[in-house]
N, C-alpha and C positions, 0 to 999 in steps of 0.2 A: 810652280803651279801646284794646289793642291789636289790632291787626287782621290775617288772615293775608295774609303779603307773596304777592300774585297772579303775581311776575316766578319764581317759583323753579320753576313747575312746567315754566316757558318756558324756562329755563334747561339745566332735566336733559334736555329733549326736542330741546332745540339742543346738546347736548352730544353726544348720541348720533345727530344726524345730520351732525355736522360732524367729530366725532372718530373713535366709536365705529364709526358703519356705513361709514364709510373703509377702516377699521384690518380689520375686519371682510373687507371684499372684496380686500384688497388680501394681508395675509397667509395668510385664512383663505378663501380663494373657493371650495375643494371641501367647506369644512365648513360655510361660510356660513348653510345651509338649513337645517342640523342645530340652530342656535343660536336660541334665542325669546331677544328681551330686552324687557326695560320696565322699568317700576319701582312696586316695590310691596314690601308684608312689613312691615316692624317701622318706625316714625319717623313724627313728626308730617309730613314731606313729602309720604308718601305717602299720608295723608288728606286732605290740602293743607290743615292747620288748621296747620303751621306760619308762625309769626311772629319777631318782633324777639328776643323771649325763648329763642326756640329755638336760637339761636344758641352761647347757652352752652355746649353742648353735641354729639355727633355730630352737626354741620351738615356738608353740603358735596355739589357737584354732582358726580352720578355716576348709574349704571344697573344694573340685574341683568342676568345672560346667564346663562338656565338651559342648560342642557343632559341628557341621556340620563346615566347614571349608567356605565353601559358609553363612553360617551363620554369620560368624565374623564382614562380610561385613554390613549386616542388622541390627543388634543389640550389635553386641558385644563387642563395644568401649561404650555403653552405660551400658551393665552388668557387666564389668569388673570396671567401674568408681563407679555402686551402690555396687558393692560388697566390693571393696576396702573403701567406707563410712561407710558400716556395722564391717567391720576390726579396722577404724578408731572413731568408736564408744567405743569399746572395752574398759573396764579399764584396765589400766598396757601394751596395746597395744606396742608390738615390734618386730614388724615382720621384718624380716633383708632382704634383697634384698635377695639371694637365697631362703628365707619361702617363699617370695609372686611370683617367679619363679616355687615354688612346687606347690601352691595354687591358686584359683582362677580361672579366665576364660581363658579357652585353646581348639584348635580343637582339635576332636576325634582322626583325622591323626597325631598333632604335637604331645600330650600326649605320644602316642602308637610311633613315630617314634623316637623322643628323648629319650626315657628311652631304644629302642630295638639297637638304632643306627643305622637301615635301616630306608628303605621309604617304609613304611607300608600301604599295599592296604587295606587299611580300609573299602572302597565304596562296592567290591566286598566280604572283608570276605575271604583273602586268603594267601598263603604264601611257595612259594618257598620251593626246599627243598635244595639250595644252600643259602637260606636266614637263614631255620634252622639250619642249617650247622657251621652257622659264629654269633650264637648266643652263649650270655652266662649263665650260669643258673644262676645266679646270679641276670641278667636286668631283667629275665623271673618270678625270684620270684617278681621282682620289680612291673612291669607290671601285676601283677594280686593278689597281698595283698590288703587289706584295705576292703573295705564295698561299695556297691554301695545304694545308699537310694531311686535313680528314676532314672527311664532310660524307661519313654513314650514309644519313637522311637525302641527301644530295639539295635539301631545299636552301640552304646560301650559296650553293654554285649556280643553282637555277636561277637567281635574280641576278647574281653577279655573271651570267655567261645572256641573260637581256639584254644589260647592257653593254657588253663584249657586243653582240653585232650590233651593236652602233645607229645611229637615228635612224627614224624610219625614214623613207623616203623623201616624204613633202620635207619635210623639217628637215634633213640634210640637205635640200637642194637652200631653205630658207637659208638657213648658217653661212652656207659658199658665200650666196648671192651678199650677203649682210655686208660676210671679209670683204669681198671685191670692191664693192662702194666704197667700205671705208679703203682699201688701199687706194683706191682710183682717187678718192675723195682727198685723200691728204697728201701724199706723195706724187702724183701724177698730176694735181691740179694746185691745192694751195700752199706745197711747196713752193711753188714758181712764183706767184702772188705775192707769200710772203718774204721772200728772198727781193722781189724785184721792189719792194718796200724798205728793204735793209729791216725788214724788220724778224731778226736770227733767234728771238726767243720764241715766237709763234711755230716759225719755220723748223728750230728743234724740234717742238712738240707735233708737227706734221708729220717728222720724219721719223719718229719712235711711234705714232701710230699707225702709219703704215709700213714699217718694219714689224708689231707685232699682227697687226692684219696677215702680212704674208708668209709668215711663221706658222700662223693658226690655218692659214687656207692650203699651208703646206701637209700639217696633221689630218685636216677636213680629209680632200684628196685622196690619202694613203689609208685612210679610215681607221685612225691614231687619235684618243684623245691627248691632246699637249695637257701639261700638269702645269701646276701654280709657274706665277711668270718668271718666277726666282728660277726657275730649274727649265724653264720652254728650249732656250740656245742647246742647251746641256744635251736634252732630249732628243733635239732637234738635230744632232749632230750623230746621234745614235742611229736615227731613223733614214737620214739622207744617206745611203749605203757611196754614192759615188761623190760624193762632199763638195759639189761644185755650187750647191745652193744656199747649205748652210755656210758657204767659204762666203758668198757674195755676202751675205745679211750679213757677217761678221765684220767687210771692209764697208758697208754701208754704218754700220756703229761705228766703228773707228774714222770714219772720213767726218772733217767738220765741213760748217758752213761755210764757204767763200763768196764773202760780197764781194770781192776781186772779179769774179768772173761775173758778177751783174751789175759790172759797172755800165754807165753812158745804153742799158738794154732797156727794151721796153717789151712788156708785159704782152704775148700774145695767144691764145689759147689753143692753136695749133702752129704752135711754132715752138721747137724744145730748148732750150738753153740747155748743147751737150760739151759749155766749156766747165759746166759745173758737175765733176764727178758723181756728187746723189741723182742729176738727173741721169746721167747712164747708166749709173746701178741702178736705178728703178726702173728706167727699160728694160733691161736685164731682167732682172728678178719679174715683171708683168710677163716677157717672152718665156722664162721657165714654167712659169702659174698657167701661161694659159698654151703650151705643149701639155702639161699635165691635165687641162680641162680635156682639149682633145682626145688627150690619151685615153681618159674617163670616158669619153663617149656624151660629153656634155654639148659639146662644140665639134665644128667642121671644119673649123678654121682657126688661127693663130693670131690672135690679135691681142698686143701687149697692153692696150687701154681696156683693161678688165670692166669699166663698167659699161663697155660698149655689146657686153654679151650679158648682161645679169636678165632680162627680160627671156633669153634660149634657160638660161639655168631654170627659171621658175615656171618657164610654159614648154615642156618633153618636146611638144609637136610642133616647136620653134627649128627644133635643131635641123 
């Protein structure tokens, strides 16, 4: 198994107090204040699920320094030119045009608006709830991993601690209710469909949507954005402190299809076919989603066919 290498986070953080906040005080001391750096935004580093593997690829130790957008104008063709000296210092230095697009000197608006895809009112500290709307959890884990090491001004913590608590209401109960349907949608209904068709490529593709359905409604829940789907299990394994749920999603991937057990069966939509093990692991797994809806306070009750409670998710005075 490869494992993520622990020295690299140690690395960028001695980089930037050996290099970086030198270079910082010594060229830049009346702007000094005005510069947040850390490191965070787009690369398995800054989830720190990088490894061996990751190397292939834009590896290599460095930091961000946002800065004010008004700012760019004043100094920051000059901090992005020492920063990049500091890079080109480096022994075995190879940073690849996409590293030095993740890295380096960027406004606090371009950071925050490229990785969300909107145009991010960073100045005010604010955000739409059609903005929320049309995000994805994914860019959101993007947008708030990694470490910040200075932030003077405090205004890149203040967008990045927005969205730290997490959707506003309406829109978090929208997200749940979305997962549900699709888990209910694909695994609790047209897996059985499809399986009692013999038809196993459909039936694959139900059971990887509703496996990543229940992953994501596991993040919703804990109030967790999950990160790109390369790294969700990874995450997901961090997050599940008692490991009984991310254990299940892992023998639901590993279990194939068995037309054996839907042989000579027919199709009925209350009635479960539990000689086929994805249909008990997705009992399973709906019984853990909806104790934890419970737990939430969304629900009053326990009911493994998640889309039989999505109408309480989205109307409070249901429950």
């Amino acid at each position: 198994m490869i494992v993520p290498n622990a020295d690299v986070k140690a690395k960028n953080r001695r980089f930037y107090d050996e290099k970086v906040a030198p270079m910082l005080r010594s060229r830049f001391g009346q702007y000094a204040s005005r510069i947040a750096v850390g490191l965070a935004g787009e690369g398995s580093d800054c989830f720190g699920f990088d490894d061996e593997i990751s190397r292939d690829h834009d590896f290599g130790t460095g930091c961000c320094l946002w800065i004010r957008t008004e700012d760019l104008d004043v100094f920051g063709k000059d901090l992005d030119q020492a920063y990049t000296e500091l890079v080109a210092e480096k022994e075995r230095s190879y940073y690849t045009e996409r590293l030095m697009e993740r890295r380096g000197v960027m406004s606090i608006h371009d950071f925050y608006s490229n990785i969300l895809q909107i145009d991010c009112n960073t100045d005010d500290c604010e955000m739409t709830e059609q903005q929320w709307l049309s995000l994805d959890h994914s860019c959101l884990a993007t947008a708030v991993n990694g470490e910040v090491y200075r932030d003077d001004l405090g205004e890149f913590t203040a967008f990045r601690n927005l969205l730290l608590n997490y959707y506003p209401d309406r829109v978090w109960r929208i997200r749940i209710a979305e997962k549900m349907h699709i888990y209910s949608a694909s695994l609790q209904v047209n897996y059985a469909r499809c399986m009692t068709r013999g038809d196993t490529v459909a039936a694959q593709i139900c059971k990887v949507k509703g496996m990543e359905a229940a992953m994501e409604l596991f993040f919703l829940l804990k109030r967790v954005y999950p990160p790109y789907h390369k790294w969700t299990y990874r995450a997901l394994q961090k997050l599940d402190e008692k490991g009984e749920f991310s254990a299940r999603i892992r023998e639901l991937s590993d279990t194939p299809c068995n037309l054996e057990a839907w042989e000579d069966t027919r199709y009925h939509p209350n009635r479960q076919n539990f000689k086929d093990r994805i249909v008990s692991l997705s009992e399973d797994i709906g019984y853990d989603l909806a104790e934890m809806l419970k737990l939430s306070g969304f629900t009053k009750r326990m009911n493994p066919y998640l889309e039989a409670d999505i109408k309480r998710i989205l109307h409070p005075d249901m429950v």
